[in-house]
N, C-alpha and C positions, 0 to 999 in steps of 0.2 A: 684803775692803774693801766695808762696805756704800756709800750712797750719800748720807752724813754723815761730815763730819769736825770733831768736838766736839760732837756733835748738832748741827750745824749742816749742813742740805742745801748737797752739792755745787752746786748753780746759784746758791747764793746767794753764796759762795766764790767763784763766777767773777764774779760782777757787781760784787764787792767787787776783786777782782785787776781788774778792766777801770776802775773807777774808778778807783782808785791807777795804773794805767798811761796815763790821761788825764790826772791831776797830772803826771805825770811826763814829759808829753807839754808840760807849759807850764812847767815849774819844775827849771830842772837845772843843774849845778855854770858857771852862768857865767863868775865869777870863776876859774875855772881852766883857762876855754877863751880866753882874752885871749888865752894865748902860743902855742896849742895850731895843729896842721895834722895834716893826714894821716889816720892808722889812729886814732892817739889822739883825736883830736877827733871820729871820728863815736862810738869809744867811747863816751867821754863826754857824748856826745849823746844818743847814741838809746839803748844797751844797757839801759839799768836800767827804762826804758819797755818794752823787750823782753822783759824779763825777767816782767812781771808780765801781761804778754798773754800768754806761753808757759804760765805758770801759771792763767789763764783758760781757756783750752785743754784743756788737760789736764784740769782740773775737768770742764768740761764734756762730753767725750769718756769722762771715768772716766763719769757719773752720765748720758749717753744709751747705754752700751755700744755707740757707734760706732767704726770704725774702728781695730779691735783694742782696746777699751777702755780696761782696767785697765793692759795691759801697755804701749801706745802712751802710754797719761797718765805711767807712769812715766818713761818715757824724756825724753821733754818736760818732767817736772819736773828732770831729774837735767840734761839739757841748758840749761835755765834755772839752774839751780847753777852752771855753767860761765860763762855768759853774766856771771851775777853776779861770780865770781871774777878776768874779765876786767875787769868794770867796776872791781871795787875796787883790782884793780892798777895799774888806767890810774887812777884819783882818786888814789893814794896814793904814787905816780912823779911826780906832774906838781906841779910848785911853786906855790904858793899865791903871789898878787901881791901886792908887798906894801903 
């Protein structure tokens, strides 16, 4: 893995994944946190913001070969998978108001 993905330099991939986790820092499923508490509701809140800093991360850790590089970015991507899978379980469980 060089330090491009699509000819596109990894830092620039992370700056892209840190804005869209900035949107997602101001814009999230409100209408279906109306009826929401608990576990679900920080899901719903924060994870999908989470998800795109973890993927920042990892960009940038693949493309400075810090801390374990390549192998740490993967794991961080593959754990932001999870995060994701969380989040769309928790949006697609939780009733739409009507």
């Amino acid at each position: 893995m060089g330090n491009t993905v699509l000819r596109v330099p990894l830092v620039i991939w992370a700056v892209l994944c840190l804005v869209i986790s900035g949107i997602w820092l101001v814009v999230w499923p409100r209408d279906r946190l109306m009826e929401t508490a608990g576990v679900r509701f920080f899901v719903l809140r924060w994870f999908h913001s989470l998800v795109w800093l973890l993927l920042a991360v990892a960009a940038l850790l693949a493309a400075a070969n810090v801390f374990g590089g390549v192998p740490t970015a993967k794991v961080l991507a593959l754990l932001s998978l999870l995060i994701y899978l969380a989040f769309m379980a928790a949006v697609l469980s939780t009733k739409r108001p009507d």
